[in-house]
N, C-alpha and C positions, 0 to 999 in steps of 0.2 A: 786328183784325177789325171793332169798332164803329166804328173810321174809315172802313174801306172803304167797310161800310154807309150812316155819313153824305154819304158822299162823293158816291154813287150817287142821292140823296136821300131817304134813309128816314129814316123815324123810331125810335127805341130805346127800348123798354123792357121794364123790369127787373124779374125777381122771382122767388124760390126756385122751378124746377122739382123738386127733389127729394123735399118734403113729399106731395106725391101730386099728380094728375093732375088736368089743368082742360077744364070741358065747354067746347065752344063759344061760348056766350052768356059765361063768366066771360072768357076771351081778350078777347073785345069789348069785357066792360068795364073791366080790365085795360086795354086801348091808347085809353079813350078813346073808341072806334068802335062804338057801341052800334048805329047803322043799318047796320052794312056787313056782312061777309062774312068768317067766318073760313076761308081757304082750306087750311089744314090739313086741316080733318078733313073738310070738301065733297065728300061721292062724287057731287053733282050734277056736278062737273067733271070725273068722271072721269079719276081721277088714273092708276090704272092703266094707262088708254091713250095718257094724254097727256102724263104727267112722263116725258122719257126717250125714246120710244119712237123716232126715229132714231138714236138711240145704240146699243139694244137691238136694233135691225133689222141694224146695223154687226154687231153683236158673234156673232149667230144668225148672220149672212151667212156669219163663218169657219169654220162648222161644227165647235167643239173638240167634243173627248174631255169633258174638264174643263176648266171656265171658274170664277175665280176672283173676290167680287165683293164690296166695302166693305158693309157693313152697319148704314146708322145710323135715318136714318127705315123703313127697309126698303122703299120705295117705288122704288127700283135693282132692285131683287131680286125684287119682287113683278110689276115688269111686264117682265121680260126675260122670267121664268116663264107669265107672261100671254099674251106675246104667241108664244112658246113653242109653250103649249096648243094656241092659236090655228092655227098654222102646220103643226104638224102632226096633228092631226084634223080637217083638211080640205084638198081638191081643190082650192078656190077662196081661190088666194093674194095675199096684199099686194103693189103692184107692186112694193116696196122689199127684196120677199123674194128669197134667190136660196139661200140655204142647203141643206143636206142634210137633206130628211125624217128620213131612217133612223137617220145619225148625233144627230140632236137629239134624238131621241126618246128616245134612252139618255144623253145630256150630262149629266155630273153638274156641278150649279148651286150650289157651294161657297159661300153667306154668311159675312162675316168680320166679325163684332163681338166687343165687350169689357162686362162685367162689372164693368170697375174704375173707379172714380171718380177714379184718378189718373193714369190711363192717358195715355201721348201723345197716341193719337188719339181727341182730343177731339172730333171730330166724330160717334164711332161709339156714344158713352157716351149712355144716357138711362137713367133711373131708372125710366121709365114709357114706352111706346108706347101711348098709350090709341087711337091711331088707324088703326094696322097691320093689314095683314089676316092677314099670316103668323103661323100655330101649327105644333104638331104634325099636328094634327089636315090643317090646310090643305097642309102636306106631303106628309104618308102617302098623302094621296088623292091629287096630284099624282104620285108615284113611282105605287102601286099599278095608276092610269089610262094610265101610260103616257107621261106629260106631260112626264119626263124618267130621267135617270139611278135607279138602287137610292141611290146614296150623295148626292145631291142632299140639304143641309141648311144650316145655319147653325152654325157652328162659333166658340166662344170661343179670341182668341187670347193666347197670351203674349208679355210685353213685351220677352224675351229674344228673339223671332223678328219681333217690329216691329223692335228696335234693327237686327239684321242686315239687314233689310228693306231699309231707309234706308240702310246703307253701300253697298250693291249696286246699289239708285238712284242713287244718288250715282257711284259709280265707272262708271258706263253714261250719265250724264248725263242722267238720268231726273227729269223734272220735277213734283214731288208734296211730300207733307207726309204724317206719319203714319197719316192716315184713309186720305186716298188711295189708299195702297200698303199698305192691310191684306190685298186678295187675294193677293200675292207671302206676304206673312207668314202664314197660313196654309198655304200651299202649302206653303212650309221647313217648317212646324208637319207636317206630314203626311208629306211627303217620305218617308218609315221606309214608305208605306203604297202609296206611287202608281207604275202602272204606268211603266217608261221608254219605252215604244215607241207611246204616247196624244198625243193635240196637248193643251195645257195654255194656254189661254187665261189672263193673267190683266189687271183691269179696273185703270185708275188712274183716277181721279177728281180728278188734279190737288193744286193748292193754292188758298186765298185768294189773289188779286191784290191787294197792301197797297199802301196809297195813300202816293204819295212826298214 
């Protein structure tokens, strides 16, 4: 992964995330870039609307029941919800909308992260989101408003229902890496729970493209 990085022209560095969480200005000085801009945690950029949001406008467009969706910065998850809100409490649509008000409005927005530090999907692990805007709190008011599904949350998966994740990837020839395909893995994690006769959305996010 730090080749692809290099490859692309970045620069890399290094240093324990898991001790606790670093503001802004420590990032900067961490990389050296004391004049610049840490775009992590910049809501002047509004990330909500802009990390993603043709991706999210694709995914609203299929109108599921239950949509399934990788959980690591939560910033996937936060603006498909976003834009969500957005879409259906109001009249006046995004041209890129074509979705079902009615159906959306009850979609349950299934989050798939992990808890474990040794987890495969390493993309989904963090010790710390100090920049997230998703809580409980940010959910409850999302369901209770209307914004989406009763069951709409973030859900911890297990690494028995990533393993099977990836063979079913695999065998469908399905292009991803453990993060990726943690919305599948959740959905087998729940399966015991979910209606059969719902559309079941679920999101890949792919793999790293490793440099040859």
């Amino acid at each position: 992964m730090k080749g692809a990085l290099k490859e692309i022209g970045c620069e890399i560095f290094e240093t324990d995330l898991s001790k606790r969480p670093f503001h802004w200005n420590e990032i900067l000085t961490l990389t050296h870039n004391t004049e610049g801009f840490d775009i992590t945690s910049s809501d002047a950029l509004d990330p909500t609307t802009r990390f993603y949001d043709w991706m999210s406008y694709e995914i609203l467009n299929s109108s599921p029941d239950y949509c399934f969706i990788p959980f690591g910065t939560g910033n996937l998850y936060e603006n498909i919800l976003n834009i969500n809100k957005r879409e259906v409490s109001s009249d006046h649509h995004d041209p890129r909308f074509q979705g079902n008000v009615e159906k959306l409005r009850w979609c349950n927005f299934i989050g798939a992260t992990t808890n474990n530090p040794d987890t495969e999907a390493d993309k989904l692990y963090s010790p710390y989101l100090p920049f997230v805007h998703y809580s409980e709190q940010w959910i409850k008011l999302y369901r209770y408003a209307g914004y989406c599904g009763r069951e709409s949350d973030v859900a911890l998966i297990k690494e028995s229902y990533l393993d099977e994740a990836m063979k079913i990837a695999s065998s469908q020839g399905v292009i991803c890496e453990p993060s990726g395909i943690a919305g599948l893995a959740v959905m087998l994690q729940m399966k015991g729970t979910l209606p059969r006769n719902k559309k079941m959305l679920i999101v890949n996010t792919g793999k790293t493209k490793m440099p040859k």
